[in-house]
C-alpha positions as CSV (number, residue, x, y, z in Angstrom):
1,X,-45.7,-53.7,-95.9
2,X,-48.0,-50.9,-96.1
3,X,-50.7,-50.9,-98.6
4,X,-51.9,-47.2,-97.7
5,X,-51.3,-44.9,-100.8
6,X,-49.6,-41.7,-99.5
7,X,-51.3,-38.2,-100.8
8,X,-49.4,-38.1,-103.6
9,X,-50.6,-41.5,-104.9
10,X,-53.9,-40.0,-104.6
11,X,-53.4,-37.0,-106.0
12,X,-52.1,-39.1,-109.2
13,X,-55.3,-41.6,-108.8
14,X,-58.2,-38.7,-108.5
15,X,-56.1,-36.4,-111.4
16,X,-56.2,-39.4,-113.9
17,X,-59.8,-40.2,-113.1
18,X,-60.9,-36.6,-113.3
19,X,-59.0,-35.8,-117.2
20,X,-60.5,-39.5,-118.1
21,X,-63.8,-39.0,-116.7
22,X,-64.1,-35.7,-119.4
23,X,-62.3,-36.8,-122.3
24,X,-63.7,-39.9,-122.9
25,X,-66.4,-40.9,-125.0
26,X,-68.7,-43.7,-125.1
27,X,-70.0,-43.2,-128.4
28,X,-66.1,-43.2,-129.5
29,X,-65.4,-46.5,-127.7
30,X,-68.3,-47.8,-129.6
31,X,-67.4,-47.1,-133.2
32,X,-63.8,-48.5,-132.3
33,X,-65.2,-52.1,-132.0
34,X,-66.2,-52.4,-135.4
35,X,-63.1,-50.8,-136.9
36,X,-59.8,-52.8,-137.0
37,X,-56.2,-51.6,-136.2
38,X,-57.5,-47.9,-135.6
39,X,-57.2,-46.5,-131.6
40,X,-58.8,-44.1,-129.7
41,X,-56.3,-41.3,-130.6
42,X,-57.7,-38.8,-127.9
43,X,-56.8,-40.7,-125.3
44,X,-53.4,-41.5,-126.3
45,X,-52.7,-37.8,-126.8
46,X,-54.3,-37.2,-123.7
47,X,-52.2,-40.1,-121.8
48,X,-48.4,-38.4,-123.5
49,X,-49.9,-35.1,-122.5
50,X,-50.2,-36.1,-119.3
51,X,-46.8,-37.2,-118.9
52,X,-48.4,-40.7,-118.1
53,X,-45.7,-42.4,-120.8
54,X,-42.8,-41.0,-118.7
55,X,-44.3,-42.1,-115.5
56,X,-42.0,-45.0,-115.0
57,X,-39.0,-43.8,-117.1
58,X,-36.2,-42.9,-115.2
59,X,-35.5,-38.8,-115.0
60,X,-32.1,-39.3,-117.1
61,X,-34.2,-40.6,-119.7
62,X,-36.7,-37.7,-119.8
63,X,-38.8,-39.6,-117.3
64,X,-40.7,-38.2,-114.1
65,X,-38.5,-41.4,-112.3
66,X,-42.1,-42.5,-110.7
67,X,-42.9,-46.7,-110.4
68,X,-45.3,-49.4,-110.7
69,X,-47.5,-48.0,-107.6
70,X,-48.0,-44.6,-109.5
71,X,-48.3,-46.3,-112.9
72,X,-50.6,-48.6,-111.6
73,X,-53.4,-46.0,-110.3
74,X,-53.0,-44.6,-114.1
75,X,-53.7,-47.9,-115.5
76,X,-56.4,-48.2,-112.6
77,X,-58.4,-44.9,-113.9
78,X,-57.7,-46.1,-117.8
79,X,-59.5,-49.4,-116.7
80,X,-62.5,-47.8,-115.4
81,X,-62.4,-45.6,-118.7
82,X,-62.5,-48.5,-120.9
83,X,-59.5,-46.5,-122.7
84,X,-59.0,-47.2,-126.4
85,X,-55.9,-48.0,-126.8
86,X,-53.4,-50.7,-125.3
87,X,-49.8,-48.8,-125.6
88,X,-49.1,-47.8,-121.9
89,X,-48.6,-51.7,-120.8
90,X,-46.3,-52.3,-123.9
91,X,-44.7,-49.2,-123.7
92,X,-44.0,-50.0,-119.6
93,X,-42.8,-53.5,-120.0
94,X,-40.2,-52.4,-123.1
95,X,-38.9,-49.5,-120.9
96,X,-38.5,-52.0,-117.9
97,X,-36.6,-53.8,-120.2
98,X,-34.2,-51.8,-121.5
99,X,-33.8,-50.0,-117.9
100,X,-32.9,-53.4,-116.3
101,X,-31.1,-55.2,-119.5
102,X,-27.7,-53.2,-119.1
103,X,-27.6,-52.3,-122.8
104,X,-26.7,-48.4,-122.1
105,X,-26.8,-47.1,-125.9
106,X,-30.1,-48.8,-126.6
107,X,-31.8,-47.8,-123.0
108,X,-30.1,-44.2,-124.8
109,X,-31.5,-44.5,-127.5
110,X,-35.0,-45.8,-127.1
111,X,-36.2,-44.8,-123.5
112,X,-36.3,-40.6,-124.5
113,X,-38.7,-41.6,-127.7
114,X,-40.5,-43.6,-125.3
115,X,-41.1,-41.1,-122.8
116,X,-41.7,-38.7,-124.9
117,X,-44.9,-40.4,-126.0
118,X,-42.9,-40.0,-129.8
119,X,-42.0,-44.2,-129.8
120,X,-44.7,-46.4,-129.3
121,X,-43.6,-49.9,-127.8
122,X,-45.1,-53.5,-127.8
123,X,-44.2,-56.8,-126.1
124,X,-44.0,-59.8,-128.5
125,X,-43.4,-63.3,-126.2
126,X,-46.4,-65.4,-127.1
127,X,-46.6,-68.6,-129.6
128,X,-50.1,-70.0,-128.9
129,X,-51.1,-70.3,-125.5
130,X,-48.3,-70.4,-124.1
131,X,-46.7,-67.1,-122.2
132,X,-43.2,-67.7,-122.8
133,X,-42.4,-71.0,-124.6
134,X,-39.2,-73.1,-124.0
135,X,-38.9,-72.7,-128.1
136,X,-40.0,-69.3,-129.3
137,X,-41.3,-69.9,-133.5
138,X,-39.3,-66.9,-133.9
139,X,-35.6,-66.9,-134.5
140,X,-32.4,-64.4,-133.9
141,X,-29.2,-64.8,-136.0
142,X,-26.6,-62.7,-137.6
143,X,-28.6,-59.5,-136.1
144,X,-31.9,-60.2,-138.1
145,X,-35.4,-61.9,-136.5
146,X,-37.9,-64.2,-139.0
147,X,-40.9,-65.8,-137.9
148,X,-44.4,-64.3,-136.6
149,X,-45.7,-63.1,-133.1
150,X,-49.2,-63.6,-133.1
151,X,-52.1,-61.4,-131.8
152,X,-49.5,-59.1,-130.0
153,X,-51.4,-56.1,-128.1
154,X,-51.0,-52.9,-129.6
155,X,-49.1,-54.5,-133.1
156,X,-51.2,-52.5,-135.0
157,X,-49.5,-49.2,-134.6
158,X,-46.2,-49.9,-132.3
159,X,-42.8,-48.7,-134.0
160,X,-40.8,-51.3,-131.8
161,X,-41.2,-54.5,-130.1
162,X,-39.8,-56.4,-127.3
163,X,-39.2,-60.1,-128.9
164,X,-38.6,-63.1,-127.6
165,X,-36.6,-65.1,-130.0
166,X,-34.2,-68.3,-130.0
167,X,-30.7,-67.8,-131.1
168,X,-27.7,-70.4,-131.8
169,X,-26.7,-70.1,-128.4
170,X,-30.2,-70.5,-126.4
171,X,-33.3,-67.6,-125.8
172,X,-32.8,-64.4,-126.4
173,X,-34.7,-60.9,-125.7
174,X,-33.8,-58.7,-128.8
175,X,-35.3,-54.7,-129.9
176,X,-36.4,-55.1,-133.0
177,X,-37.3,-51.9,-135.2
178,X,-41.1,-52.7,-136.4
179,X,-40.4,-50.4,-139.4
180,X,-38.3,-53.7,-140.7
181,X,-41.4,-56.1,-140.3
182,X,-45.2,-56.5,-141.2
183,X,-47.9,-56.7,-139.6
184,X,-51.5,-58.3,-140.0
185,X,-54.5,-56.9,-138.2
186,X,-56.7,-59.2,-136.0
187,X,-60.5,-59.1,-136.1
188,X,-61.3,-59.2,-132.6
189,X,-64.0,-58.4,-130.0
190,X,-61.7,-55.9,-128.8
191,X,-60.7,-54.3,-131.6
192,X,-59.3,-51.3,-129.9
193,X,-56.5,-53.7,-128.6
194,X,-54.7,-53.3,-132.2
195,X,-54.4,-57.2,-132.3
196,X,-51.6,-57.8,-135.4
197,X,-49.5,-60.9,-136.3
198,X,-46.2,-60.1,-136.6
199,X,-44.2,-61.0,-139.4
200,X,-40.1,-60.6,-139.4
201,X,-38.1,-62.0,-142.2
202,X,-34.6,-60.8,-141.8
203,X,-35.8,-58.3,-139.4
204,X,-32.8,-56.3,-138.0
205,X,-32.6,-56.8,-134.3
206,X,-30.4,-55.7,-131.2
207,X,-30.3,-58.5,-128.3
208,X,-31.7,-56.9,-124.7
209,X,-30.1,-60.3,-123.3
210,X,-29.6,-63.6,-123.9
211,X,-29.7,-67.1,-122.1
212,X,-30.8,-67.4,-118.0
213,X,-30.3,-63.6,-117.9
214,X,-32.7,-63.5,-120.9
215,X,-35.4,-65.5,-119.2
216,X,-34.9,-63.8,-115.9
217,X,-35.7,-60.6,-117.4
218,X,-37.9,-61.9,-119.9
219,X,-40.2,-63.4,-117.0
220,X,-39.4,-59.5,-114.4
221,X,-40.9,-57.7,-117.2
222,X,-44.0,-60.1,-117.8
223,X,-45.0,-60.2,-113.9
224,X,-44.6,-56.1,-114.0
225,X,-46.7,-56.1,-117.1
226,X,-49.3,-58.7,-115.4
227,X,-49.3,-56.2,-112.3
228,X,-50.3,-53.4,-114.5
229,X,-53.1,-55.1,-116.2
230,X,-54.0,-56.1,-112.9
231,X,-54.9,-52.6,-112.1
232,X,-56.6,-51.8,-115.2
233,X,-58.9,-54.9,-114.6
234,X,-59.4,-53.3,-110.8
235,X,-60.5,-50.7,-112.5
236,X,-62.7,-51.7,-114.6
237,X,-64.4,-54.3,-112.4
238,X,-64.9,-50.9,-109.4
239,X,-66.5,-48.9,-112.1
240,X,-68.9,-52.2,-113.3
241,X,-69.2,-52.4,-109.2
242,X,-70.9,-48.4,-109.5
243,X,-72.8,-49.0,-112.2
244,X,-74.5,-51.9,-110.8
245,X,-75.0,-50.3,-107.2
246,X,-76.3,-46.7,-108.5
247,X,-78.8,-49.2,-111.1
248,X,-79.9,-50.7,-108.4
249,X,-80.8,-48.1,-106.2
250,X,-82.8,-46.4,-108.8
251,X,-84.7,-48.9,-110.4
252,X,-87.8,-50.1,-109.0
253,X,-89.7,-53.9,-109.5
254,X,-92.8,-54.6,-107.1
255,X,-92.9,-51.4,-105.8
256,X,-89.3,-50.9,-104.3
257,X,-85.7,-50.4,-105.5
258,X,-84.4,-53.8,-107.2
259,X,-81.4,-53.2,-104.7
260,X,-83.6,-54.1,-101.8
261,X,-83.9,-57.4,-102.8
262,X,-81.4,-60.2,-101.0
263,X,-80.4,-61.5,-104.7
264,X,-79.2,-58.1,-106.0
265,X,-77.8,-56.5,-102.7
266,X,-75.9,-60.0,-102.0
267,X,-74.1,-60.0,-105.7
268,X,-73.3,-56.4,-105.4
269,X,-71.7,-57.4,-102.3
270,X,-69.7,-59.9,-103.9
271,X,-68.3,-57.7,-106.2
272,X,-67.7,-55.5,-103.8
273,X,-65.4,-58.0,-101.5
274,X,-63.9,-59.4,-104.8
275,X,-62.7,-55.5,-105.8
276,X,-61.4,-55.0,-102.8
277,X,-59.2,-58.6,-102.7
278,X,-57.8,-57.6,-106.0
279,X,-56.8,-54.0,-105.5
280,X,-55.1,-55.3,-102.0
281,X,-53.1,-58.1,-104.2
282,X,-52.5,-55.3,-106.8
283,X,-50.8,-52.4,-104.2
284,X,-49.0,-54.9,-102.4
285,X,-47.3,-56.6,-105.7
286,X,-47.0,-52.8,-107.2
287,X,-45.2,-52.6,-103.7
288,X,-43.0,-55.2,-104.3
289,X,-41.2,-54.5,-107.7
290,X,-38.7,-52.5,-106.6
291,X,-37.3,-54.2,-103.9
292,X,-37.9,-57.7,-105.0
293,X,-38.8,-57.3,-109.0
294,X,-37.2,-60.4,-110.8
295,X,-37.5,-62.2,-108.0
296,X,-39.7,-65.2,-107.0
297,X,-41.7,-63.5,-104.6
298,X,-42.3,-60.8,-106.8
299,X,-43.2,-63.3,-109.4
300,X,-45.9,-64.8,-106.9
301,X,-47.2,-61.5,-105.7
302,X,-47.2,-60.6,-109.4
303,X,-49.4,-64.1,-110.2
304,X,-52.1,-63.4,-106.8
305,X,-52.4,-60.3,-108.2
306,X,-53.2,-61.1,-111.8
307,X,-55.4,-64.4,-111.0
308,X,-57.8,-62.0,-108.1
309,X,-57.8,-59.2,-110.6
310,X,-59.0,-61.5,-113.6
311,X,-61.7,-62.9,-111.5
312,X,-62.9,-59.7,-110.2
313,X,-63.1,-58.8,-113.9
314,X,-64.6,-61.2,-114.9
315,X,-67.4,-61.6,-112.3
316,X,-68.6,-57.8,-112.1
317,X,-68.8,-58.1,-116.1
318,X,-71.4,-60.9,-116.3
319,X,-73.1,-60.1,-112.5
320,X,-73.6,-56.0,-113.7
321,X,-75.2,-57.6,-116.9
322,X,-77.7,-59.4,-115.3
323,X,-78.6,-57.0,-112.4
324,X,-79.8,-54.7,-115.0
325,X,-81.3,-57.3,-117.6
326,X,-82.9,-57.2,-120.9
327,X,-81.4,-53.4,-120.8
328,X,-78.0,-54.6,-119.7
329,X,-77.0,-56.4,-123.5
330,X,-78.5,-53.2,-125.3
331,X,-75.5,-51.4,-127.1
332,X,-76.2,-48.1,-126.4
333,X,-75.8,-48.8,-122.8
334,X,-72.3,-49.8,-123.3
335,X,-71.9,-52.8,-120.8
336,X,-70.5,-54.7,-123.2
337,X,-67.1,-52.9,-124.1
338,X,-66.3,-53.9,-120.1
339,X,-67.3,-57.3,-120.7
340,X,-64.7,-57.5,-124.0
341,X,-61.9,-55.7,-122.1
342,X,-62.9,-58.3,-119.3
343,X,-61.9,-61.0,-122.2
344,X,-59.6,-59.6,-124.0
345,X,-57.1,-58.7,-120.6
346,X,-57.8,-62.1,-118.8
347,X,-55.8,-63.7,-122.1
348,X,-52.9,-60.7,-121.8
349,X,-49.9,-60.7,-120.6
350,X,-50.0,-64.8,-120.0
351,X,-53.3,-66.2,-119.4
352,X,-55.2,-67.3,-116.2
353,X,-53.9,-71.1,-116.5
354,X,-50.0,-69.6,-116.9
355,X,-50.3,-67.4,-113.8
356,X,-52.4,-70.0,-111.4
357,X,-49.6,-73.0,-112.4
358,X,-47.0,-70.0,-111.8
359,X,-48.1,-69.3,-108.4
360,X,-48.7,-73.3,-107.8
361,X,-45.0,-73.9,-108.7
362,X,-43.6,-70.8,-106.6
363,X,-45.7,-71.7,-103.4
364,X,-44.7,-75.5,-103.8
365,X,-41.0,-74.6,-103.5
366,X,-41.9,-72.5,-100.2
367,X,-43.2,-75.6,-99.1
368,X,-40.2,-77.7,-100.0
């Protein structure tokens, strides 16, 4: 499989850096960490402007009938931009949903407001720490959802969520209408993640699907929301990989650039290899959702690329820190809305312990 992008890939990836590198704002990022449930609205008009909401909406729909690769180099640019704002994964992994759940009048209904940038969508499936519990706290009867859905990304300010819910007869994924629930803002270190606990009680709700086809789908969207996030952490940890290299070509100690010294130039090369092993886990598992989404080689594609990605994160978060020093933990210089985004998308979308026992299981049957 080739993990080339063709021009048109490009042209998408060097577009969506270009509008992001002149839009964004530092000083906006900033003020949205100490400000709860409020986003960066630039960037989300910017983002439905674009058409990026439609990118992976089929052309039916009011889509441009694109797919994870293309999405994927947005979420890649939005990553480096530390962009304020968490709706583009939610908003994928609903649409995803309703496009592979076989519910016609909802996919109808829901997919146009979604492209159109005028519905935005969350993914509710977490209790705790776990990523999709055998026994969701919240339940689905007689058409109505009660219970809570903690610290759901974006739960702030989405107008519908993907739920996962138990029923009388097993699991069930259900839409649920957000104007029918309430919501409680999370404090967080990334506040422009619009945290919220979500509270349903008698919640009107229309089931996605229900029992093994409920999990199946359940767990196809949540390996092609991982692969997104995946990007957006590539991108993030490449633009901490820059900063780092152009610091330490400039700045001097003893009479010669810092980079010149084994201890610097040998960590930026680290972050350099540990970029470049993500972003090849990311286009190859991007690669494989169409052919093999749902599947368990998508799922394990899916996991390589979400455990590389968070450690590449990670890493280039706390090494680009300390090649600058004392400066590096300064506000104003802004290092530390990466190292939060680092944080607060290693715990998305199922955590680093979910995905590495994921892949464990999936490469243990290969074995068998």
């Amino acid at each position: 499989m080739s993990i080339l992008y063709d021009e048109g890939q490009q042209a998408i990836a060097t577009e969506s850096r270009r509008v992001l590198d002149a839009r964004m704002d530092k000083a906006r990022l900033l003020a949205l960490l100490e400000q709860v449930g409020q986003h960066d609205a630039p960037f989300w008009d910017t983002a439905v402007e674009q058409g990026w909401t439609a990118l992976a909406i089929p052309e039916e729909h009011g889509g441009l009938g694109l797919g994870l690769i293309e999405l994927g180099l947005v979420a890649q640019a939005c990553g480096a931009a530390t962009s304020g704002a968490p709706f583009l994964t939610g908003g994928y992994g609903l649409s995803q949903a309703l496009v592979h759940g076989g519910d016609a009048a909802l996919a109808a209904e829901w997919l146009p407001k979604l492209a159109s940038g005028e519905a935005i969508g969350c993914v509710a499936f977490a209790e705790g720490n776990a990523a999709l519990p055998p026994k969701p706290a919240v339940t689905y009867s007689g058409g109505a959802l009660n219970g809570v859905k903690p610290a759901v990304p974006g739960g702030c300010a989405a107008g519908v969520a993907l739920v996962w819910a138990l029923s009388d007869s097993g699991v069930v994924l259900v839409l649920a209408d957000l104007a029918g629930a309430s919501r409680k803002a999370v404090d967080s270190y990334d506040n422009s993640r619009l945290y919220a606990d979500l509270t349903f009680a008698g919640t009107p709700a229309s089931v996605v699907a229900s029992g093994d086809a409920a999990h199946a789908l359940a767990l196809d969207v949540l390996g092609r929301m991982a692969v997104v996030t995946a990007h957006e952490q590539v991108g993030g940890a490449e633009a901490l990989l820059y900063i780092a290299r152009d610091y330490a070509v400039t700045r001097k100690a003893f009479g010669q650039p810092i980079g010149a010294f084994q201890s610097i130039k040998h960590r930026i090369a680290e972050m350099y290899g540990l970029v470049e092993i993500a972003r090849a886990n990311c286009i190859h598992a991007a690669a494989s959702a169409d052919n093999l989404g749902g599947t368990d080689a998508f799922l394990t594609a899916a996991a390589a690329a979400r455990i590389s990605a968070t450690e590449a994160y990670d890493t280039n978060s706390r090494d680009c820190v300390q090649i600058h020093g004392g400066i590096g933990v300064t506000w104003e210089l802004g290092l530390h809305l990466h190292m939060r985004r680092a944080r607060s998308l290693a715990v998305e979308c199922g955590n680093l312990v979910f995905w590495e026992d994921l892949l464990v299981d999936r490469l243990a049957g290969e074995v068998a």
